[in-house]
C-alpha positions in Angstrom: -39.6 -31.8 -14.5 -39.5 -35.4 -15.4 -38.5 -38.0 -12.7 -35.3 -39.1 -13.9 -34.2 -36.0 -14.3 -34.8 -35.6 -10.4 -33.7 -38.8 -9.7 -30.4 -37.7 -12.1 -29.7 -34.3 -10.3 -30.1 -35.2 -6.7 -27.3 -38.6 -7.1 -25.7 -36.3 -9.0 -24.8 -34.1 -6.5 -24.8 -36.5 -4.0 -21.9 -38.6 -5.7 -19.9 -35.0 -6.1 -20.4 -34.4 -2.7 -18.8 -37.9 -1.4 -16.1 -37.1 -4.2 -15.3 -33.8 -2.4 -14.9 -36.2 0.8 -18.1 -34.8 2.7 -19.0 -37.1 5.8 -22.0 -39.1 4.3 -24.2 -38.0 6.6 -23.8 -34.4 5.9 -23.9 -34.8 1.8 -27.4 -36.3 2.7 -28.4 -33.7 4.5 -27.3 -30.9 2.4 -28.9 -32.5 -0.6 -32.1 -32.9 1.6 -32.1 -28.9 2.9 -31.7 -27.6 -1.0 -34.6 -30.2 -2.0 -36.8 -29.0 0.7 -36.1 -25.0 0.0 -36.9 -25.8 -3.5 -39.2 -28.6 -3.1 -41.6 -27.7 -0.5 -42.1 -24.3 -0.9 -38.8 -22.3 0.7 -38.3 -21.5 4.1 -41.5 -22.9 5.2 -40.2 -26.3 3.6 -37.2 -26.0 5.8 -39.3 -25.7 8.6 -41.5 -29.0 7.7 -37.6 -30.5 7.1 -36.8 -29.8 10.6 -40.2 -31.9 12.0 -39.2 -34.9 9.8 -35.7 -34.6 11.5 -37.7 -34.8 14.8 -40.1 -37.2 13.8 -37.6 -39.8 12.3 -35.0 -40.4 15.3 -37.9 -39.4 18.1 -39.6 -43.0 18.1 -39.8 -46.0 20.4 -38.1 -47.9 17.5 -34.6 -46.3 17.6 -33.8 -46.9 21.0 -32.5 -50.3 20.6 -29.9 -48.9 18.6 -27.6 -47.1 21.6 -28.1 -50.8 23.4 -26.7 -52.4 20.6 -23.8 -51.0 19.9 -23.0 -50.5 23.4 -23.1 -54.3 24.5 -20.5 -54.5 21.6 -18.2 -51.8 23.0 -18.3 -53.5 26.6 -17.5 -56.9 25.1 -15.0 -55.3 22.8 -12.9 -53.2 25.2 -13.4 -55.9 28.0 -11.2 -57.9 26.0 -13.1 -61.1 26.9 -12.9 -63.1 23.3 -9.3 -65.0 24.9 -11.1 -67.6 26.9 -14.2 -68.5 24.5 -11.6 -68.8 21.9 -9.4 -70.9 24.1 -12.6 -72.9 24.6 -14.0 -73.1 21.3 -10.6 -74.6 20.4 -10.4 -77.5 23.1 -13.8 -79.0 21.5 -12.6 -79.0 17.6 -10.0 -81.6 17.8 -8.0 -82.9 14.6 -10.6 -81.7 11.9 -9.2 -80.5 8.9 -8.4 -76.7 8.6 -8.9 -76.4 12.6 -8.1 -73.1 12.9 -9.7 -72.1 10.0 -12.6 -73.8 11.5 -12.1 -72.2 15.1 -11.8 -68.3 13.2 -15.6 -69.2 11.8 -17.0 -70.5 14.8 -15.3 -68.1 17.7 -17.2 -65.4 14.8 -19.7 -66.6 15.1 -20.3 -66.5 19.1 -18.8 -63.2 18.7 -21.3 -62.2 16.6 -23.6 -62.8 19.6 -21.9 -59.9 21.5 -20.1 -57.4 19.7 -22.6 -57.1 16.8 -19.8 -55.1 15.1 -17.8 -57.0 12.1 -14.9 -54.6 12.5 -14.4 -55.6 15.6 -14.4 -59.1 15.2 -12.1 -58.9 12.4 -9.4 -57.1 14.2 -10.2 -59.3 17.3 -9.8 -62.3 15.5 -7.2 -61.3 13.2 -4.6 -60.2 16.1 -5.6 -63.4 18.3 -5.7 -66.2 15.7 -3.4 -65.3 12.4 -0.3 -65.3 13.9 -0.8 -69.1 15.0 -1.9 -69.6 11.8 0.8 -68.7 10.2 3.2 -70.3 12.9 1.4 -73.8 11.8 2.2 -73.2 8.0 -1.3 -72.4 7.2 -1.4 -70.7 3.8 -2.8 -67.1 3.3 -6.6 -67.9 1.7 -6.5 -70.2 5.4 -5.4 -68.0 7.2 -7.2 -65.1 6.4 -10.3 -65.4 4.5 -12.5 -67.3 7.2 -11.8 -64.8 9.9 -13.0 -61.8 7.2 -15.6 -64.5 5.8 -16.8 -65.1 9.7 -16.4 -61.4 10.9 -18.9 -60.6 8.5 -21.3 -62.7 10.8 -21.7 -60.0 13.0 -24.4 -57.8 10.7 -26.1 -61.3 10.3 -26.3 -62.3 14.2 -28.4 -60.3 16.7 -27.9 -57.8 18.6 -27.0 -56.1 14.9 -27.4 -52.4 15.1 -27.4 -52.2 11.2 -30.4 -54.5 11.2 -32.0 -51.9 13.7 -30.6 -49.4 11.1 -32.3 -51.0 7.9 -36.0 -51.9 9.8 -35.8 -48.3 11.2 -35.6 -46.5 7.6 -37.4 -49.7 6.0 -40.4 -49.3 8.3 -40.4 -52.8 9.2 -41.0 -54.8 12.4 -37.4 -54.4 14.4 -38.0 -57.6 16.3 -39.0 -59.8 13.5 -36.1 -58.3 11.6 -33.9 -59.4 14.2 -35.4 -62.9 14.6 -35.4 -63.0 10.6 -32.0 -62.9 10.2 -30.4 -65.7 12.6 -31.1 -68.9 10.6 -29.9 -67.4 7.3 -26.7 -66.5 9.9 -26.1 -69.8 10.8 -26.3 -71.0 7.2 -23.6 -69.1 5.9 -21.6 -70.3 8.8 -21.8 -73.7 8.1 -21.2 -72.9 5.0 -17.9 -71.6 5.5 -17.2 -74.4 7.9 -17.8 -76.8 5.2 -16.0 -75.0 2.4 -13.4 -75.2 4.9 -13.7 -79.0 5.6 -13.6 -79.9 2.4 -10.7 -77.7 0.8 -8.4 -78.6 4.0 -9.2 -82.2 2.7 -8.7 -81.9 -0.9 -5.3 -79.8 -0.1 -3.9 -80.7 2.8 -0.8 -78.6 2.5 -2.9 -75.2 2.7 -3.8 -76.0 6.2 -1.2 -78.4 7.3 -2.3 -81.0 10.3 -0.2 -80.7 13.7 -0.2 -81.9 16.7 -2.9 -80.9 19.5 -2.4 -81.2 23.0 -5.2 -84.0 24.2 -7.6 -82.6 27.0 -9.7 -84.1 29.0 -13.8 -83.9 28.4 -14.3 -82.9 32.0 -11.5 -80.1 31.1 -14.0 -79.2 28.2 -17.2 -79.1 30.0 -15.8 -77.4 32.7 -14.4 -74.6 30.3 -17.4 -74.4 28.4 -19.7 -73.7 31.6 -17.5 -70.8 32.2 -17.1 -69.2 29.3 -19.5 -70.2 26.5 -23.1 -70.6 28.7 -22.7 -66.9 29.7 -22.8 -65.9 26.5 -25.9 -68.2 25.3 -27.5 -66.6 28.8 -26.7 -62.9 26.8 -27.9 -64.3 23.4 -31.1 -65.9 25.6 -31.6 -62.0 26.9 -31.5 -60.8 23.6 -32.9 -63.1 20.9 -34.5 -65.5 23.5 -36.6 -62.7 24.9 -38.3 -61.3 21.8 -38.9 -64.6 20.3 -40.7 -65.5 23.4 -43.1 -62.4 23.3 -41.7 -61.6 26.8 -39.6 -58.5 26.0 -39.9 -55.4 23.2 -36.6 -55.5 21.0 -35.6 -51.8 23.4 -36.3 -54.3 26.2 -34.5 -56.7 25.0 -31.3 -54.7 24.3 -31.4 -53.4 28.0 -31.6 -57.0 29.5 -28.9 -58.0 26.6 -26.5 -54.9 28.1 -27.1 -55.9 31.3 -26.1 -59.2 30.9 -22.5 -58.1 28.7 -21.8 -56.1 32.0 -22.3 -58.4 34.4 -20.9 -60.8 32.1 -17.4 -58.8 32.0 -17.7 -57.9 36.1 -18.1 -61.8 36.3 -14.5 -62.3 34.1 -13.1 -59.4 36.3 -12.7 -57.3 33.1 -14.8 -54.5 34.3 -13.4 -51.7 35.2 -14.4 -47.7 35.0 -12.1 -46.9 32.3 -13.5 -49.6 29.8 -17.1 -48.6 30.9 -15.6 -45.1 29.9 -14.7 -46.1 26.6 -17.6 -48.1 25.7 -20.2 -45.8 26.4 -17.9 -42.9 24.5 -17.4 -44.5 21.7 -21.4 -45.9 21.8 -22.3 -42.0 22.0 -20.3 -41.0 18.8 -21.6 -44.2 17.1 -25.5 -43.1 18.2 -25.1 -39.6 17.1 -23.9 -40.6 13.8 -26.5 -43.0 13.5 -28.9 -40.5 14.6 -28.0 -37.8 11.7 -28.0 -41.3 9.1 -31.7 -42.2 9.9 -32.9 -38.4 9.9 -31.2 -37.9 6.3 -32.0 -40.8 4.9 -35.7 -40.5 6.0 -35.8 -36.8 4.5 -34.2 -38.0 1.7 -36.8 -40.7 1.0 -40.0 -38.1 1.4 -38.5 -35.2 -1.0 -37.5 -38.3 -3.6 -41.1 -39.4 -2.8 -42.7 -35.6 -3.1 -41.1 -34.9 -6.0 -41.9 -38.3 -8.1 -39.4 -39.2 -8.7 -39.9 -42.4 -6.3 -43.2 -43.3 -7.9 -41.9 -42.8 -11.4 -39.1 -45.4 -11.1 -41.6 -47.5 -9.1 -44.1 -47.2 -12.8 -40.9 -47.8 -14.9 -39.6 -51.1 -12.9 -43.3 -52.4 -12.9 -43.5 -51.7 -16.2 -40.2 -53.4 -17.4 -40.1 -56.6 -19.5 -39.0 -58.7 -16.6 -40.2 -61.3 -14.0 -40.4 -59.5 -10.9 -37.6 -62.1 -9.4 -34.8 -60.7 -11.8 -35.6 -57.0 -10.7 -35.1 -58.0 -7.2 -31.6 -59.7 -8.5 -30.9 -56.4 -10.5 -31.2 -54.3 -7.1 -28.9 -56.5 -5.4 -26.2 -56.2 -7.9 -26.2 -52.5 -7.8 -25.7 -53.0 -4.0 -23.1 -55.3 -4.5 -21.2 -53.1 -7.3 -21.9 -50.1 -4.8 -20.5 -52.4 -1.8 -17.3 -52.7 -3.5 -16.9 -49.0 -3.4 -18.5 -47.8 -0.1 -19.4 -48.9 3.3 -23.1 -50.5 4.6 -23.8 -47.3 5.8 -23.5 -45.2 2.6 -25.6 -47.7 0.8 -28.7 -47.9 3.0 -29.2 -44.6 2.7 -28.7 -44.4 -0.8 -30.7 -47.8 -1.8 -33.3 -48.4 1.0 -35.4 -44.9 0.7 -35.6 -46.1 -3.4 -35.6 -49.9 -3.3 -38.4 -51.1 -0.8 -41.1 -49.0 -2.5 -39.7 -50.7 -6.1 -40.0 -54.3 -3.8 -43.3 -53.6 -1.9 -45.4 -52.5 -5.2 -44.1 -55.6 -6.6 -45.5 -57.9 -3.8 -42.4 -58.6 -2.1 -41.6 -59.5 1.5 -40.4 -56.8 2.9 -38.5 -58.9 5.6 -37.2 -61.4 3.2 -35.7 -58.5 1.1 -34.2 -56.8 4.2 -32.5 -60.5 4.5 -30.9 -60.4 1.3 -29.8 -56.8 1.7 -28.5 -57.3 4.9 -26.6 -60.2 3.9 -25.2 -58.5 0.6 -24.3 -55.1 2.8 -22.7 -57.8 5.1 -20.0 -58.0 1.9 -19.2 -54.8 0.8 -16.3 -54.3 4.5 -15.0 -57.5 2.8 -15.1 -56.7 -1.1 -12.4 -55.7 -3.5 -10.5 -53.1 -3.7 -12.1 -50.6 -0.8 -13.8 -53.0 1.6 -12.4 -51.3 5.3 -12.6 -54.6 6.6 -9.6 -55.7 4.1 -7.9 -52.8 5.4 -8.6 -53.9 9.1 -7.2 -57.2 8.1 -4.0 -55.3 6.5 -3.4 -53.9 9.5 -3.4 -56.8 12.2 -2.1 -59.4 9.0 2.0 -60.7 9.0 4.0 -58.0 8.0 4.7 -60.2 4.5 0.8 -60.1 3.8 0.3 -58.1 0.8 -3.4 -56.9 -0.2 -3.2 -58.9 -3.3 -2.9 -61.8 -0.9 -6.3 -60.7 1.3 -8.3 -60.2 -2.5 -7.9 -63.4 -2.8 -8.9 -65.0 0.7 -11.7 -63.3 0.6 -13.0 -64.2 -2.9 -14.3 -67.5 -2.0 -16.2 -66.4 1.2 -18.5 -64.0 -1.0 -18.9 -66.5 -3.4 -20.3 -68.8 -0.3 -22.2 -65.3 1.0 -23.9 -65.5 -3.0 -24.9 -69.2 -2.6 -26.5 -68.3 0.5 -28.5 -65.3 -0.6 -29.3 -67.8 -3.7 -30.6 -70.5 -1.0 -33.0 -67.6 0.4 -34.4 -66.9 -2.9 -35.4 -70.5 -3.5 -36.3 -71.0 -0.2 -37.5 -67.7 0.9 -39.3 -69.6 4.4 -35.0 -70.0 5.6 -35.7 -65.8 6.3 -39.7 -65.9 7.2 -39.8 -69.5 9.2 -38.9 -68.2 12.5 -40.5 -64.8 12.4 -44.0 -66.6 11.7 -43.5 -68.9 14.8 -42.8 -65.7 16.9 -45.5 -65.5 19.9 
């Protein structure tokens, strides 16, 4: 049977299985049990199927995962983003768009803890809109830099999607993780200067008012308390691997540690929000679990069959610079982002793309950075993002989801230019990891 033809009858019935409104996961895996019956020899193909299952979530590499997503359920149902943002906001001052400005960067230390985009969203959408829209700020103001920042939480470690990606990618986990933070803090300060400079062409979109003066000892006082914690957590995490000192599972114990001493030290901590966090971390992990075992089946029956190495031979073989394939595979994940969450799309695009992008002499790091950044879009992209839903939800009751399309339009234009920057300047993604001891 020829390769497309594979390639056309397993997304085939993968696409009517999501139609049907199977769990992802389990569309994945039935494909995966009818492809190894007929694939690899019947029952006995089953039976190698249920070894790769083993194999694929049974490895040193996964275990940062649970960590991860844990220090973001203790953060989250701690309830401690109040006083950073209270913080954050004594230091910006009169700058134009100011609470535009404090959405992106109390994102971005949130980033640092919950790891979870959803969350920040609905944390920053309930804390910070309804000021907003107290201070006349209009709706692409109000709303699209807390959905353009919240999106900074797949970007800035700990991210258990990055974990996610290196895991099925076969890619170094720390240097992933390291990989991804300057490209992070360029899309922030992107957003912090779109934000600057619209605020100051059109004043009326984010109307200046009057700030209560306070004091720099106030400030430094403030800051010692509630924003050095969390660069002590961000230290245990990030600081740890890029030292050499710690593995990236080591790493996420010292960085869950630190959230829950971190929320003892706030007198947030109490058994019932330990309850929920490490509930809702257990669903999380199982479902993550069944994600990496179907996707890695899935990526050795599409390889056993050929249908992986014939669309490597026709890529390589196209009339095209290798640079505008790689462009091509990012705007199917982008079009398939619009449509369907991260989750769906790495195990639909990794197990195909990153043996297209390692035969063509690719970094496989710097591609993970430009996937990760465009997956980073599709919770936030026209019409079915779940983050525009999120936002729906915590939003004025007058905010339409017209009026959310549109915030949120220029922040993935800024997410384009910096995926652009990367591909110019692919050293933005591979500096740090290269200096890593």
């Amino acid at each position: 049977m020829e390769w497309w033809l594979i390639l056309l009858l397993i997304f085939g019935g993968l696409i009517f299985l999501m139609a049907i409104g199977l769990n992802v996961a389990y569309c994945f895996f039935l494909i995966c049990i009818v492809g190894a019956y007929v694939l690899w020899n019947g029952s006995s193909g089953l039976e190698q199927l249920i070894l790769s299952f083993q194999e694929s979530v049974a490895t040193w590499t996964m275990l940062p995962l649970p960590l991860f997503i844990l220090m973001g359920d203790v953060m989250f149902h701690s309830n401690v983003a109040p006083q950073m943002i209270n913080t954050l906001d004594k230091w910006i001052g009169r700058l134009p768009g100011r609470l535009s400005l404090l959405s992106v960067l109390t994102g971005t230390v949130l980033s640092c803890l919950t790891g979870a985009s959803m969350a920040s969203i609905a944390m920053l959408g309930s804390a910070l809109t309804p000021e907003m829209e107290k201070q006349g700020y209009k709706k692409p103001m109000s709303l699209g830099p807390i959905l353009g920042s919240g999106g900074l939480a797949i970007m800035v470690p700990p991210s258990g999607l990055a974990v996610l990606v290196a895991t099925i990618a076969k890619i170094s986990v720390g240097k992933f993780l390291i990989s991804v933070i300057l490209p992070g803090i360029i899309m922030a300060v992107l957003f912090a200067v779109y934000i600057i400079v619209r605020c100051s062409l059109q004043p009326s979109i984010a109307p200046p008012y009057k700030v209560e003066k306070t004091s720099l000892k106030e400030k430094l006082v403030a800051t010692l308390i509630y924003i050095m914690p969390v660069g002590i957590v961000l230290f245990l995490v990030v600081g740890v691997i890029w030292l050499g000192i710690a593995t990236p599972t080591e790493a996420a114990a010292t960085g869950t540690v630190g959230c829950v001493i971190l929320a003892a030290i706030y007198k947030k901590l109490s058994w019932q929000v330990l309850k929920k966090s490490v509930l809702t971390t257990l669903e999380s992990t199982g479902m993550m679990l069944l994600i990496v075992a179907g996707s890695t089946a899935f990526s050795q029956i599409l390889s056993f069959s050929g249908a992986t190495s014939g669309m490597i031979d026709f890529a390589v073989n196209l009339p095209l610079s290798p640079i505008l394939i790689v462009i091509a595979t990012q705007v199917v994940i982008f079009f398939l982002g619009m449509f369907i969450g991260p989750i769906p799309i790495i195990m639909i695009t990794v197990p195909i793309f990153y043996p297209l992008i390692t035969a063509l002499g690719f970094d496989p790091i710097w591609y993970g950075v430009l996937f990760l950044i465009n997956i980073e879009m599709s919770p936030i992209s026209p019409p079915f993002g779940l983050s525009l839903f999120i936002m729906k939800g915590v939003a004025p009751d007058d905010t339409t989801m017209s009026d959310i399309w549109k915030a949120t339009i220029p922040f993935l234009a800024l997410d384009f230019a910096a995926m652009a920057l990367i591909i110019v300047f692919p050293s933005l993604a591979l500096w740090l990891p290269s200096v890593m001891q």
